[in-house]
C-alpha positions as CSV (number, residue, x, y, z in Angstrom):
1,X,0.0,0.0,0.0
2,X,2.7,2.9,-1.2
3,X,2.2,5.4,-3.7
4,X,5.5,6.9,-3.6
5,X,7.3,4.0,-4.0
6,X,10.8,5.3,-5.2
7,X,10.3,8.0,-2.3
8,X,9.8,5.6,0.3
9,X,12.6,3.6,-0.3
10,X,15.2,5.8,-0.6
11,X,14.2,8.2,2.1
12,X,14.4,6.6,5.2
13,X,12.9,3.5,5.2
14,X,15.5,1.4,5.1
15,X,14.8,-2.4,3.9
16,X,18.1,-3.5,3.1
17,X,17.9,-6.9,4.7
18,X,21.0,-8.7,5.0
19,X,21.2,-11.5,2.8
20,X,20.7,-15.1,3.7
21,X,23.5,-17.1,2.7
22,X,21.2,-18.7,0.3
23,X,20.6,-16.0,-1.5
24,X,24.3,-14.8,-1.5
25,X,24.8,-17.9,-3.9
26,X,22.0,-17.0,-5.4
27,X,23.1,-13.7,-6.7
28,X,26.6,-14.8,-8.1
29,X,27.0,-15.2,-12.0
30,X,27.6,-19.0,-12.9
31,X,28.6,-20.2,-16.5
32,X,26.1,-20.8,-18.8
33,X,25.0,-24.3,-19.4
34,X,23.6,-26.7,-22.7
35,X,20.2,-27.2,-22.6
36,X,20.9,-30.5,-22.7
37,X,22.7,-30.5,-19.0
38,X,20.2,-28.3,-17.7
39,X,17.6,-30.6,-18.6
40,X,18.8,-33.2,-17.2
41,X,20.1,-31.6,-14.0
42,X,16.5,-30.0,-14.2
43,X,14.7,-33.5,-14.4
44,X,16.8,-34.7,-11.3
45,X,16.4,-31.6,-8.7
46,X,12.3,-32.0,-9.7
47,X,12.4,-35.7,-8.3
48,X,14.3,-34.8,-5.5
49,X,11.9,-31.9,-4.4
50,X,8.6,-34.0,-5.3
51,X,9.9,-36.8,-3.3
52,X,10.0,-34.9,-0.5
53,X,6.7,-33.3,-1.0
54,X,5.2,-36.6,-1.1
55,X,7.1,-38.6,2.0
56,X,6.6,-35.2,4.3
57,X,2.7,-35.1,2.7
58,X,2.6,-39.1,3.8
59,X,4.5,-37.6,7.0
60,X,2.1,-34.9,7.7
61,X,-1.6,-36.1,6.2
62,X,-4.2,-33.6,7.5
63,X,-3.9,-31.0,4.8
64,X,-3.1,-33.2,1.9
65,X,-7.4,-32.7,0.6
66,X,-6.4,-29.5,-0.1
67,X,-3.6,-30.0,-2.2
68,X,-5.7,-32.4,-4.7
69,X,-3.9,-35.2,-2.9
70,X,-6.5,-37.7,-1.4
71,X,-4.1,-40.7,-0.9
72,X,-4.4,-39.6,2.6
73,X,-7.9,-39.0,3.3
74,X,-9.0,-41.0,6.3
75,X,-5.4,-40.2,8.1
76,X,-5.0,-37.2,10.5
77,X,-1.2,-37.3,11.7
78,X,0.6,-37.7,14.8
79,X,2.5,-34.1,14.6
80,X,3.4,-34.3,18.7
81,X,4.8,-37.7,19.5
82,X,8.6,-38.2,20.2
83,X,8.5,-40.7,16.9
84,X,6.6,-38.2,14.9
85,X,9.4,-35.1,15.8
86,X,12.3,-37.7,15.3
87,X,11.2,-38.4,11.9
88,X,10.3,-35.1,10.8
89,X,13.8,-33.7,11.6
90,X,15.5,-36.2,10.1
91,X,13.0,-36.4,7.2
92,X,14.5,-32.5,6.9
93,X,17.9,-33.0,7.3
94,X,18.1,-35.7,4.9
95,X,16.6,-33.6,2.4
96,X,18.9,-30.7,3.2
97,X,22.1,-33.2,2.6
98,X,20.2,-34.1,-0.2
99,X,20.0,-30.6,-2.3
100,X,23.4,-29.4,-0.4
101,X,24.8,-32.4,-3.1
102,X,23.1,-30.8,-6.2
103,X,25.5,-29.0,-8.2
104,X,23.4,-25.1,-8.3
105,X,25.6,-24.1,-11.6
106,X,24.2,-27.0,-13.6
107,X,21.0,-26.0,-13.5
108,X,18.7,-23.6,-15.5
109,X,17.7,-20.8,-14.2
110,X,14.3,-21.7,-13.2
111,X,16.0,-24.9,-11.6
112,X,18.1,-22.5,-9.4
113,X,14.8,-21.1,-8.0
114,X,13.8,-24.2,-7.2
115,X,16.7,-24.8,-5.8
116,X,17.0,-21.8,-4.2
117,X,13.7,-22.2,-2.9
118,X,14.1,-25.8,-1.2
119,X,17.4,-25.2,0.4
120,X,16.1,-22.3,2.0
121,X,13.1,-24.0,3.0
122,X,15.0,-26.8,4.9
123,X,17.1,-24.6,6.5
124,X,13.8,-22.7,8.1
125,X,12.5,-26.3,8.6
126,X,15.6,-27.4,10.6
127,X,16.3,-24.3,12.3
128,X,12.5,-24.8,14.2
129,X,13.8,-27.5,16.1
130,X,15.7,-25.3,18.4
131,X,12.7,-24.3,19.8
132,X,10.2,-26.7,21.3
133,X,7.1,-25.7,19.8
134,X,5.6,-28.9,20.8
135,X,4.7,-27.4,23.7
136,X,2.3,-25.4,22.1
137,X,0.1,-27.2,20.0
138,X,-2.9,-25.7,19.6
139,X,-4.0,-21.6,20.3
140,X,-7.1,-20.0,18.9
141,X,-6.1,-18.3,15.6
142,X,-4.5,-21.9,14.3
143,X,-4.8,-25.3,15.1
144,X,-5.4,-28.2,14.0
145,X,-8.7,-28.5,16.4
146,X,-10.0,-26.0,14.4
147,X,-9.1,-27.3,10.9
148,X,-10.5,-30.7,11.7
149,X,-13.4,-28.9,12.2
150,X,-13.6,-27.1,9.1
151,X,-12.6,-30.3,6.9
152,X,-15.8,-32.0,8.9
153,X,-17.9,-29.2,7.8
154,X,-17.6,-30.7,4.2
155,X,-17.5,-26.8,3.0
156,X,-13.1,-27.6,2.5
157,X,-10.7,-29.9,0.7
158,X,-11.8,-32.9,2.5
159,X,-14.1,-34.3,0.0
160,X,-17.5,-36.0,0.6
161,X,-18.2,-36.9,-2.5
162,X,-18.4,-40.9,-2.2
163,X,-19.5,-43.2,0.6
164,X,-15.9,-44.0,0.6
165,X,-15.2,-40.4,1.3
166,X,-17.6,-40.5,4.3
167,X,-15.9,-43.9,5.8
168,X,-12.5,-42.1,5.3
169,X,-13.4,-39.4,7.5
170,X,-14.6,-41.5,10.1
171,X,-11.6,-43.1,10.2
172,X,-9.8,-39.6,10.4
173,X,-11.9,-38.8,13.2
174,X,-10.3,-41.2,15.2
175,X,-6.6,-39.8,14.5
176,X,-8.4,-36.1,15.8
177,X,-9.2,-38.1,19.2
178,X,-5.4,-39.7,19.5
179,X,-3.8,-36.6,18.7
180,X,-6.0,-34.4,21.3
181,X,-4.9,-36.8,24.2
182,X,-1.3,-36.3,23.4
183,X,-2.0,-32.4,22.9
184,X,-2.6,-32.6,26.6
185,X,0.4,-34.5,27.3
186,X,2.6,-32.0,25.4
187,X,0.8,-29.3,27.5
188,X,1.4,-30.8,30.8
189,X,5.2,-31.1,30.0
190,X,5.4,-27.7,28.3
191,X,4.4,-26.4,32.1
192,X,7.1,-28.2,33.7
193,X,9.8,-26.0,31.3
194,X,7.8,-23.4,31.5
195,X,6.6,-23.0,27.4
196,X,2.8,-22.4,27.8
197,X,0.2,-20.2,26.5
198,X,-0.5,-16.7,28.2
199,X,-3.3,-16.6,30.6
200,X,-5.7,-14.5,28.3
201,X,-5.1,-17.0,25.4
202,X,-5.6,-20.1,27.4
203,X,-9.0,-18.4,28.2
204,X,-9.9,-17.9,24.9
205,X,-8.8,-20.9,23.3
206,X,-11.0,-22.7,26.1
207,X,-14.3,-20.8,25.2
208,X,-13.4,-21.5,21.6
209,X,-12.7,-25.3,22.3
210,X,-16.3,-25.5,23.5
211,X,-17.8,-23.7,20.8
212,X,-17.0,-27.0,19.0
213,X,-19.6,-29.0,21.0
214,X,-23.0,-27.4,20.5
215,X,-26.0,-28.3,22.8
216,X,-27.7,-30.2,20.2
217,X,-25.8,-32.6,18.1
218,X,-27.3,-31.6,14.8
219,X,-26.1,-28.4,15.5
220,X,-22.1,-29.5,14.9
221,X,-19.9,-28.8,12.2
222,X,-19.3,-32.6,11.7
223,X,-23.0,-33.4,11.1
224,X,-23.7,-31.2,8.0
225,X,-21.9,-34.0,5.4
226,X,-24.6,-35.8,6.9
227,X,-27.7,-32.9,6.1
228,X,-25.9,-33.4,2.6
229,X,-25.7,-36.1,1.8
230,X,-25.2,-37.0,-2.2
231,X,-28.6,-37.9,-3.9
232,X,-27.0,-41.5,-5.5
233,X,-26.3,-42.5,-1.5
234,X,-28.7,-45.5,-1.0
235,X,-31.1,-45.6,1.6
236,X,-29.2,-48.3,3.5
237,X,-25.6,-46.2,3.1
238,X,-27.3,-42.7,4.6
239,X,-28.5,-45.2,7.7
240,X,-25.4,-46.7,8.1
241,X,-23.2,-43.6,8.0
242,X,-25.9,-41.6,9.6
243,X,-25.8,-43.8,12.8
244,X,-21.6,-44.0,12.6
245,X,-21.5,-40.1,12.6
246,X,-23.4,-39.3,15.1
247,X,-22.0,-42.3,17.4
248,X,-18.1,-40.7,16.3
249,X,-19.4,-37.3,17.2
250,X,-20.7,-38.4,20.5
251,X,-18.1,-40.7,21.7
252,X,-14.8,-38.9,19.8
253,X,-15.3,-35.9,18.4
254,X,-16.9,-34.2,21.3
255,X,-15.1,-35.8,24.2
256,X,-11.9,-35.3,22.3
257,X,-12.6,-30.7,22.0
258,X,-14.3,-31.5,26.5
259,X,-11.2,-33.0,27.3
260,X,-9.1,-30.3,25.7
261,X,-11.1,-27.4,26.9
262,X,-11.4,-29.0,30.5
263,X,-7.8,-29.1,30.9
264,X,-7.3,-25.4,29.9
265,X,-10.2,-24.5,32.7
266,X,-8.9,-27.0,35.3
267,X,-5.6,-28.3,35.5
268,X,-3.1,-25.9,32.5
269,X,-0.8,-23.6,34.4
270,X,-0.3,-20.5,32.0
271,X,2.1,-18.1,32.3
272,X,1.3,-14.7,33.4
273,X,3.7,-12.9,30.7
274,X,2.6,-12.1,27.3
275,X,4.9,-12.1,24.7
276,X,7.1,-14.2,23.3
277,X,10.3,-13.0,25.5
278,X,8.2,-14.6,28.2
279,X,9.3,-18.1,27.3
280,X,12.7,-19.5,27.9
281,X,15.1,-18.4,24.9
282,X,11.9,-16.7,24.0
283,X,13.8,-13.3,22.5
284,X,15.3,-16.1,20.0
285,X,12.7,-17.6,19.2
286,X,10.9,-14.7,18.4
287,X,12.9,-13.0,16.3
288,X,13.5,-17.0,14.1
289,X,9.2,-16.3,13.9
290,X,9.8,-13.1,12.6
291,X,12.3,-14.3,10.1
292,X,10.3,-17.3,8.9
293,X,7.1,-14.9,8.7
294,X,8.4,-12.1,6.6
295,X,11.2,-14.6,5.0
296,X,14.0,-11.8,6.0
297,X,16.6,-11.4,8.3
298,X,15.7,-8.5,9.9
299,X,15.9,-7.4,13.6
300,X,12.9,-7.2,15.6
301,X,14.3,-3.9,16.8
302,X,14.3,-2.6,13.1
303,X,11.1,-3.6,12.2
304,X,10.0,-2.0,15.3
305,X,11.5,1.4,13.9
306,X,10.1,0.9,10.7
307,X,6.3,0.0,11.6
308,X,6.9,3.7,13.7
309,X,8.4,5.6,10.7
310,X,5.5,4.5,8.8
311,X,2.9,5.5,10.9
312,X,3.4,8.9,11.3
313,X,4.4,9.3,7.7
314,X,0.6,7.6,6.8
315,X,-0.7,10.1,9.7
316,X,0.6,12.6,7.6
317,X,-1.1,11.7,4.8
318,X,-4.1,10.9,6.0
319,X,-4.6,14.5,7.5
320,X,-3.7,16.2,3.9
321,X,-6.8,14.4,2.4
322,X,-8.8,15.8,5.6
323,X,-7.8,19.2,4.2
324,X,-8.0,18.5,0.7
325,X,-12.0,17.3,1.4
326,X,-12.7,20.5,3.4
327,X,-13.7,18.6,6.7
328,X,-13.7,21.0,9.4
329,X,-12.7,18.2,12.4
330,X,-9.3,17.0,13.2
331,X,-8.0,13.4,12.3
332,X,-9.7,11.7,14.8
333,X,-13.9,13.0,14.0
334,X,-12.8,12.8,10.2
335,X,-12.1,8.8,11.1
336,X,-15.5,8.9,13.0
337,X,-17.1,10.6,9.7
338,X,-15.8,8.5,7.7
339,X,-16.6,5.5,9.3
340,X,-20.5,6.2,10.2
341,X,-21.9,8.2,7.8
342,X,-24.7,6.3,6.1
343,X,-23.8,7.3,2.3
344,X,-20.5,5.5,2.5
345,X,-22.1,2.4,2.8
346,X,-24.1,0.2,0.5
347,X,-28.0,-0.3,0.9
348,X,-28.6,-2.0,-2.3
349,X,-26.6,-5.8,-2.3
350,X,-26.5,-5.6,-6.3
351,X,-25.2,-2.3,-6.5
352,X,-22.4,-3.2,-4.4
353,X,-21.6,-5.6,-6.8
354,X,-22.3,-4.2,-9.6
355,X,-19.8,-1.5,-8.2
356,X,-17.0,-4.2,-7.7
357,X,-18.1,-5.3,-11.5
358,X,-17.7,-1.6,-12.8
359,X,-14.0,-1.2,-11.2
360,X,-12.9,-4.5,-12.8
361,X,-14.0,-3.1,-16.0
362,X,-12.1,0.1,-15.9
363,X,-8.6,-1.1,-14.9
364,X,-8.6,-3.7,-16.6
365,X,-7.7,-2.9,-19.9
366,X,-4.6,-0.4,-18.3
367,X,-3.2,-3.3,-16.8
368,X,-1.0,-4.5,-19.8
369,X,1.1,-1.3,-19.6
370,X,2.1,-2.6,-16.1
371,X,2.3,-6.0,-16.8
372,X,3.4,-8.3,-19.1
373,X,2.3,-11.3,-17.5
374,X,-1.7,-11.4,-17.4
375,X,-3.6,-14.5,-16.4
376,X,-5.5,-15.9,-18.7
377,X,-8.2,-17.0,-16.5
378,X,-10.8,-14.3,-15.1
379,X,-12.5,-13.2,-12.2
380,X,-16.1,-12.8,-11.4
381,X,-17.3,-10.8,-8.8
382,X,-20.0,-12.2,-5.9
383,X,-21.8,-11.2,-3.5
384,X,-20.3,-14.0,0.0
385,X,-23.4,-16.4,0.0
386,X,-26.0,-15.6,2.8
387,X,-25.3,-18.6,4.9
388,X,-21.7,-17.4,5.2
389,X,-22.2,-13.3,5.9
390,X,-21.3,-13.1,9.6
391,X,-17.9,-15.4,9.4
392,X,-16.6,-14.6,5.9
393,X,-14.9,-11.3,6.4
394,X,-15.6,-8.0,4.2
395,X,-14.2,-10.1,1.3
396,X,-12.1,-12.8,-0.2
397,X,-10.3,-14.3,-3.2
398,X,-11.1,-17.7,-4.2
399,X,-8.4,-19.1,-7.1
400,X,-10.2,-20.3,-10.3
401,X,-8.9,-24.2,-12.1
402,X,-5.4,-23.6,-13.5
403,X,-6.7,-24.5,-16.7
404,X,-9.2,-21.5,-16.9
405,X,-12.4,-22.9,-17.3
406,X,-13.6,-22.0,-13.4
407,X,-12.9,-18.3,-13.3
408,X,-11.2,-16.8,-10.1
409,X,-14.1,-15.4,-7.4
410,X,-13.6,-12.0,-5.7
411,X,-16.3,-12.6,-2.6
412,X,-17.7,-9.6,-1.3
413,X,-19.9,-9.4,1.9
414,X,-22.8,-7.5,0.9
415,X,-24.3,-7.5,4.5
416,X,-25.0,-4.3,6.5
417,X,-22.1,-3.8,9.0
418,X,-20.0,-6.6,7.4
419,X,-19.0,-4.6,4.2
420,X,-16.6,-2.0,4.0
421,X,-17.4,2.0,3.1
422,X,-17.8,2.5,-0.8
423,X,-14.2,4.7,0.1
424,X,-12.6,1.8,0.3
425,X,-13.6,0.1,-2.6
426,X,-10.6,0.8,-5.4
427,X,-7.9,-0.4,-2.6
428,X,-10.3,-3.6,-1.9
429,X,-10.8,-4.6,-5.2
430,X,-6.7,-4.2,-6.3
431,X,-5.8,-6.3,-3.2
432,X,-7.6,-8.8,-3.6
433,X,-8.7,-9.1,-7.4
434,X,-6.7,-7.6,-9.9
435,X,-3.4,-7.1,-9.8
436,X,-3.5,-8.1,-6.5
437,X,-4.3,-12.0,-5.4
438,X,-5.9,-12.6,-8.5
439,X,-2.9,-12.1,-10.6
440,X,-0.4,-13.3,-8.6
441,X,-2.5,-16.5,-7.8
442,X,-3.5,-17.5,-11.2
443,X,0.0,-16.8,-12.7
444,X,1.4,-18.8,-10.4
445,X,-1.1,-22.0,-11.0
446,X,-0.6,-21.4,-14.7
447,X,3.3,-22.1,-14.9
448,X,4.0,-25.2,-17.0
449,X,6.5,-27.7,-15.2
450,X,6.7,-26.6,-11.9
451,X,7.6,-29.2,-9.4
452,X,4.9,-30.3,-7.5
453,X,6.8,-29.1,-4.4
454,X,6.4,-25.2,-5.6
455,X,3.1,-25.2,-7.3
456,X,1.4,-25.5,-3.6
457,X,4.4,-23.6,-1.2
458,X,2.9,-20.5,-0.2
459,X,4.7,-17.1,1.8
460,X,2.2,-14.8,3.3
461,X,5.5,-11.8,2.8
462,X,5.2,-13.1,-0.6
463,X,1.4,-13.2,-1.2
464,X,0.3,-10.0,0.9
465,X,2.9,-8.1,-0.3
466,X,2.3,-8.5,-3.7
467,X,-1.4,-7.5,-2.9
468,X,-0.5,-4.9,-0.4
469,X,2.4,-3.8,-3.0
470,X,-0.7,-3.8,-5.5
471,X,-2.1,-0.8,-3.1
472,X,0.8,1.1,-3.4
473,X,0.8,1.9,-6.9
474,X,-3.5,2.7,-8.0
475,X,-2.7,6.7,-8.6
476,X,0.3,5.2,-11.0
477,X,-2.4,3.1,-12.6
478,X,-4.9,5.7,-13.1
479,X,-7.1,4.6,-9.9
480,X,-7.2,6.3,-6.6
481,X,-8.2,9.8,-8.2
482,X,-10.8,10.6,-5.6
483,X,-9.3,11.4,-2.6
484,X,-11.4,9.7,0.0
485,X,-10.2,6.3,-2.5
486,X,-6.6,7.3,-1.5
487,X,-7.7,8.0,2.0
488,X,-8.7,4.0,1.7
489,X,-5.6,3.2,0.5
490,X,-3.8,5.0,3.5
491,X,-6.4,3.5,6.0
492,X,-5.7,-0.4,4.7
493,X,-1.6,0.8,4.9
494,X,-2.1,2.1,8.6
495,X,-3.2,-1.4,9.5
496,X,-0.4,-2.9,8.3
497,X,2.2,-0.4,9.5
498,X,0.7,-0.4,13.3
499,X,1.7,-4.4,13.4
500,X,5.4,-4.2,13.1
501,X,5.2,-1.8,15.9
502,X,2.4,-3.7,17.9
503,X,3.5,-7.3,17.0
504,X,7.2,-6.8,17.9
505,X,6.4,-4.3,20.7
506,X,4.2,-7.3,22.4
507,X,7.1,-9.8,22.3
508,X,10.1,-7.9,22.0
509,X,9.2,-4.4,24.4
510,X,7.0,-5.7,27.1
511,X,3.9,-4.1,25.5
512,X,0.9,-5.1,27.6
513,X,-2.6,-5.7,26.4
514,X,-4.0,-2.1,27.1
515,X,-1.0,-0.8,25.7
516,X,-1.2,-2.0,22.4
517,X,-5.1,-1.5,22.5
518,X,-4.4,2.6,23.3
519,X,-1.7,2.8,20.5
520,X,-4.1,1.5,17.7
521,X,-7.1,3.5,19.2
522,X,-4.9,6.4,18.8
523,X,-3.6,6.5,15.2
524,X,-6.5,4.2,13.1
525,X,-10.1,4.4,12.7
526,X,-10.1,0.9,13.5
527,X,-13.1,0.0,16.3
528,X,-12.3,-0.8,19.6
529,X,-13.7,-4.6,18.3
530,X,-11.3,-5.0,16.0
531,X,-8.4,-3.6,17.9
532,X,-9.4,-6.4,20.9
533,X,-8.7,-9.3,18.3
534,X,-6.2,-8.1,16.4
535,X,-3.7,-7.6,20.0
536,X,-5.0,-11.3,20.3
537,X,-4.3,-12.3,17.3
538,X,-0.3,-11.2,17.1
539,X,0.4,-12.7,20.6
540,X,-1.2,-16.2,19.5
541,X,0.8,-16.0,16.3
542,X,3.6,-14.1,16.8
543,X,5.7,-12.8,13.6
544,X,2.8,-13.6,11.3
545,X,1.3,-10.1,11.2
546,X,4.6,-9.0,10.3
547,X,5.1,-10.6,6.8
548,X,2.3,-8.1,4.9
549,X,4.1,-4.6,5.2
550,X,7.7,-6.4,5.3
551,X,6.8,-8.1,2.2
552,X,5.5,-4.5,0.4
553,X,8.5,-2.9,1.7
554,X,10.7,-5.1,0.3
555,X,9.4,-5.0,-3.2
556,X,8.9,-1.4,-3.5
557,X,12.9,-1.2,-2.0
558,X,14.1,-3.8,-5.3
559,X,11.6,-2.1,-7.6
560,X,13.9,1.2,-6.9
561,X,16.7,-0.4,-7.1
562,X,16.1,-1.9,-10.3
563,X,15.2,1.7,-11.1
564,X,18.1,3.5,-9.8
565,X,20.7,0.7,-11.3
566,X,19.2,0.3,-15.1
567,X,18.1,3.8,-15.4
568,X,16.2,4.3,-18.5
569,X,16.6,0.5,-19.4
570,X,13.9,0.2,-16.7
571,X,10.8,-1.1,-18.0
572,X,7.9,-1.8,-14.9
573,X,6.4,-4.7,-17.0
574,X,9.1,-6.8,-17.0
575,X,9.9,-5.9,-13.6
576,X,6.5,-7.4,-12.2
577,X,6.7,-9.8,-14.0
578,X,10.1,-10.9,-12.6
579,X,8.4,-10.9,-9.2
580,X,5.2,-13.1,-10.2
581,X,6.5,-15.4,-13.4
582,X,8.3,-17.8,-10.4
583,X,5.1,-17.7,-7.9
584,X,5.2,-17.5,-4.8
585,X,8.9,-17.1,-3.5
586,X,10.9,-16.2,0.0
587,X,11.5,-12.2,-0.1
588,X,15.6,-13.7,-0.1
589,X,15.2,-16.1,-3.2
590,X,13.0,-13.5,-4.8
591,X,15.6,-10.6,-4.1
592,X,18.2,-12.8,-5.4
593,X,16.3,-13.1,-8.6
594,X,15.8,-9.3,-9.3
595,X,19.3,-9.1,-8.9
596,X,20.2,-11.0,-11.4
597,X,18.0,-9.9,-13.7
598,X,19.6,-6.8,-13.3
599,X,23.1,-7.7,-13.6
600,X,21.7,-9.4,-17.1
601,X,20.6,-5.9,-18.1
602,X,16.8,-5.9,-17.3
């Protein structure tokens, strides 16, 4: 979300994260090589990588649905045992041994991402180990508790498509109960060294835990495959599985989220600190979060400095558009205006969309002056289906079929104090449609002989930078004219600016709850809601919050580099499309890459 992206870069917000040692290899010139060679080295490095993907998928079985890989369907994982942690480090360190043995100069240069890509990966992968995150299985932003739950909804990748389908999840169900007991076990020992949740997390994971196990059994998340069932079930399958579901969900499912959620209430010792410097080598750890969220190397300290550098530069722009619209308030009734008046919100649920439709249409055709990469599939704009209106969000992206044939989906919630003001509209619709998520999504899917291993590798620093990135430049793309549209812009940017200093001030400063809540009060038009979950939401997942701004930042810095160093050789289409044609990438590996494109000569 930057306008002024040469600007930023080179005037005071510094980026410059030091390089891996990956990506210092990366970077250096190598000799050209045959086709032939590269081929072959090629063909060799891709069964390497898809071997792993398939022994660590085999490894690690609860997310495989969504991955097109059903080989796995009625298994959950282990994920806490002694044998399971045993197994996946060395599964890692194998691997690493493994690609440390390929020879990087005989490879093409796509191979060298891929590469590039895996070594860092198992380097991250191994480096985890130093920190005994067993401990901490489960919390209430992600777990696997929760996931269970959203693959038994039948709404996910798990499918229910076959009676087969319905007995694998049974089965699955059963892996959900074994793996809850030893979540407690792992919880009882992570006292006795001191690693537990903070005392308001524990709380709320509890409450959430519960939520699981409504009054009345047809009320569950686990049932509704069962209200669904297909229409060629016979009458004698829908008895059969009806009577197994409701006997798993009574006597495993349920007892499996009690005994959980009792132990939190009755017996869990949590600690009384918050952040992560709380926990034993907790500054460490921290800081290895923060580098495997926004997939740099830099300090804590400096992203601290950043996320405060930011803020009041966005504070600054926020109050020229208050005087550019004439609003006679200061900063903080202009929010209030802004964020209350009925005509910035939508009364009509087809004019919203047809809104959303309308935008789509006009950048659209000014997008291949940016970019000379364009999906070929397209995007639809919806209106988040009824049922779905108070969970969904303001709005989402759904990918389309990497063929084309199912268009991407830009969802957005049409429902009365679940949308966002019609001022925010331009910035939504980039970020998460075109030539935000959309683009970066689809080109990615579209890529012809990818391993396996990249095609479904994701990096939020990656992925919401692009999209946040995406922000930065509407006024160069002809959007943003309006200024209450920019003041959207700047309103989505303050968000992400106010977690570097919030998410490293909780676990790095001694930030306490009401502190953090006060300092987001004070420079965002965010409600006192939203403030209350997002604190929650960076000390359950520390680093995470991190990777969106860190990610922009660090594209805008190499986009002005490139600039600065290739001068009028510069040419911004081929320079996005340098940082989608390999998808989704570490900000090192990706850094790497621009580099060497611009030691080629752009």
């Amino acid at each position: 979300m930057k306008l002024r992206i040469i600007t930023l870069a080179l005037a005071g917000i510094c980026l410059a994260s030091p390089l891996s040692s990956l990506a210092a290899t990366a970077v250096s010139a190598t000799a050209p090589v045959s086709a032939t060679q590269a081929g072959k080295a090629d063909q060799a490095l891709r069964k390497l990588v898809d071997g792993y993907f398939r022994e660590n998928l085999a490894l690690n079985p609860l997310n495989a649905p969504d991955m097109g890989v059903n080989t796995y369907n009625d298994r959950f994982g282990d994920y806490l045992s002694n044998d399971y942690l045993f197994r996946q480090k060395a599964l890692e360190t194998r691997y690493l041994e493994a690609i440390r043995k390929v020879d990087r100069s005989q490879l093409s240069a796509d191979g060298q991402i891929t590469y590039d890509v895996f070594l860092y990966d198992r380097q991250m992968a191994l480096k985890g180990f130093d920190f005994p995150f067993w401990y901490l299985p489960l919390n209430h932003f992600y777990s696997k508790a929760s996931t269970i739950a959203e693959q038994g909804s039948g709404e996910y990748g798990q499918p229910f498509a076959t009676v087969r389908d319905y007995d694998n999840f049974l089965k699955k169900l059963d892996g959900f109960g074994r793996w809850a007991d030893m979540a407690v076990q792992r919880m009882r020992q992570g006292q006795g060294e001191g690693v537990t949740l903070a005392a308001p997390l524990a709380k709320i994971l509890e409450g959430q835990l519960r939520d699981y196990v409504p009054a009345k059994l047809e009320d569950s998340q686990f049932w509704k495959p069962v209200m669904h069932f297909p229409k060629n079930f016979s009458a004698a399958d829908k008895a059969r599985l009806t009577k197994a579901y409701r006997a798993k969900i009574q006597e495993v499912v349920n007892p499996a989220y009690l005994k959980l959620a009792d132990f939190l209430k009755n017996e869990y010792q949590p600690r009384q600190t918050l952040g992560w410097q709380g926990l034993p080598n907790g500054a460490a750890w921290y800081q290895y979060l923060a580098d495997l969220n926004t997939t740099t190397t830099l300090p804590a300290q400096q992203i601290h400095n950043i996320g405060k550098q930011e803020v009041a530069r966005i504070l600054g722009e926020m109050e020229t558009v208050r005087q550019q619209v004439g609003f006679k308030g200061d900063l903080k009734a202009f929010w209030k205006y802004l964020q209350t008046d009925p005509k910035f919100f939508w009364t009509d649920p087809k004019q919203q969309v047809s809104d959303y439709v309308a935008f789509r249409d006009r950048v659209y055709p000014v997008l291949p002056k940016f970019f000379g990469l364009m999906p070929k599939a397209p995007y639809e704009v919806r209106a988040v289906p009824k049922e779905s209106e108070d969970t969904a969000g303001v709005a989402y992206y759904n990918p389309g079929t990497p063929d084309g044939k199912r268009p991407g989906v830009f969802f957005v919630n049409t429902k009365p104090g679940q949308q966002l003001p019609k001022w925010s509209l331009e910035t939504l619709a980039m970020h998460e449609a075109a030539p935000g998520h959309h683009f970066q999504i689809a080109i990615k899917q579209e890529q012809k002989g990818v391993p396996e291993y990249r095609k479904f590798r994701d990096y939020t620093a990656y992925e919401e930078g692009w999209a946040v990135y995406v922000e930065s430049i509407g006024r160069e793309l002809g959007m943003e004219k309006d200024p209450l549209q920019y003041f959207g812009k700047l309103n989505e940017e303050m968000l992400r600016a106010m977690r570097l200093v919030v998410d490293t001030g909780l676990h790095t400063q001694g930030w306490t709850i009401e502190q953090a809540e006060a300092y987001m009060l004070a420079n965002s038009a965010l409600g006192e809601g939203d403030v209350r979950s997002e604190v929650r939401r960076y000390l359950a997942i520390p680093g995470q919050a991190l990777s969106y701004k860190v990610g922009q930042l660090t594209i805008s810095r190499l986009r002005a580099e490139s600039q600065q160093a290739l001068g009028p050789r510069f040419d911004i289409r081929r320079f996005h499309d340098q940082v989608l044609g390999s998808g989704a990438l570490p900000m090192s590996v990706l850094e790497a890459k621009v580099h060497n494109w611009v030691k080629s000569g752009g």
